[in-house]
N, C-alpha and C positions, 0 to 999 in steps of 0.2 A: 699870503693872506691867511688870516685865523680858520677855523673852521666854527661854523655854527653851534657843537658844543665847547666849544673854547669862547666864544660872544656869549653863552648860555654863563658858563661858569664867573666871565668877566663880570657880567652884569649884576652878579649876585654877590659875587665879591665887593661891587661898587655900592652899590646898596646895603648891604652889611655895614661897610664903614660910616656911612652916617642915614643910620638905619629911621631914627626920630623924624629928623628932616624930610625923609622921605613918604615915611608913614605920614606926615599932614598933610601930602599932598591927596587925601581924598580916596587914599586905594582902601581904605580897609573896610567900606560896607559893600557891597557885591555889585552895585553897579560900578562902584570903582575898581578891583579886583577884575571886573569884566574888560572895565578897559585897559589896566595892567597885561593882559592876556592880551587883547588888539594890539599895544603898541608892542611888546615882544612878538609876534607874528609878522609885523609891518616890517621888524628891523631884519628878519629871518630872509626877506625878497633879495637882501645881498648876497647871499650862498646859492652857485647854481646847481652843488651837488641834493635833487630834490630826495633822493634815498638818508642822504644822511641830513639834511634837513627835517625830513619822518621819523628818524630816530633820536634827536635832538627834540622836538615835539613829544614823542611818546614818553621820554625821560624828562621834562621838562616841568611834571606832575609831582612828583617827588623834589626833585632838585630845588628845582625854583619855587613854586607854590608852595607845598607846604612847609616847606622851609621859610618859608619868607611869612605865610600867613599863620603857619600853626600847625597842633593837630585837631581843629574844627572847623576845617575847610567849607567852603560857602559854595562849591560847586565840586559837582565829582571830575573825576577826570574827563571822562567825556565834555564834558561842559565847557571843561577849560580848553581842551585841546582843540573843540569845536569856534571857540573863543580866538583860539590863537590862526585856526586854517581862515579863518574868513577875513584874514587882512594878507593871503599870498598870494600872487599874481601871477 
């Protein structure tokens, strides 16, 4: 089984490749960006290592977000990471 930064790196990878496609689906004003963070949290519930789940989240600010959306981010990192804890179970 991968590990939670390995689903982190994959995703961004996937994304990256057909980066347009993805952007229409509605992530780039902050309520979508919000939800971009819920549905990566959600996918996070498969890793039961919860410490490095926590470090996967903490790095996930840099990695994923602002790589993905910029550098003028629409939520600091708290927001996001707060974003991404309220979909683990």
């Amino acid at each position: 089984m991968e590990t939670s930064r390995e689903y982190m790196l994959k995703l961004k990878e996937a994304i990256q490749s057909n980066y347009q496609n993805w952007r229409s689906h509605n992530y780039t004003d902050l309520p979508g960006q919000k939800k971009f963070a819920r549905e990566f949290g959600f996918g996070l519930n498969d890793f039961k290592d919860r410490k490095e789940v926590e470090d996967t989240i903490k790095s996930s600010y840099s990695t994923l977000y602002i790589c993905l959306f910029g550098m003028s981010p629409l939520m600091n990192a708290k927001e996001w990471m707060d974003e991404i804890r309220s979909e683990l179970r």
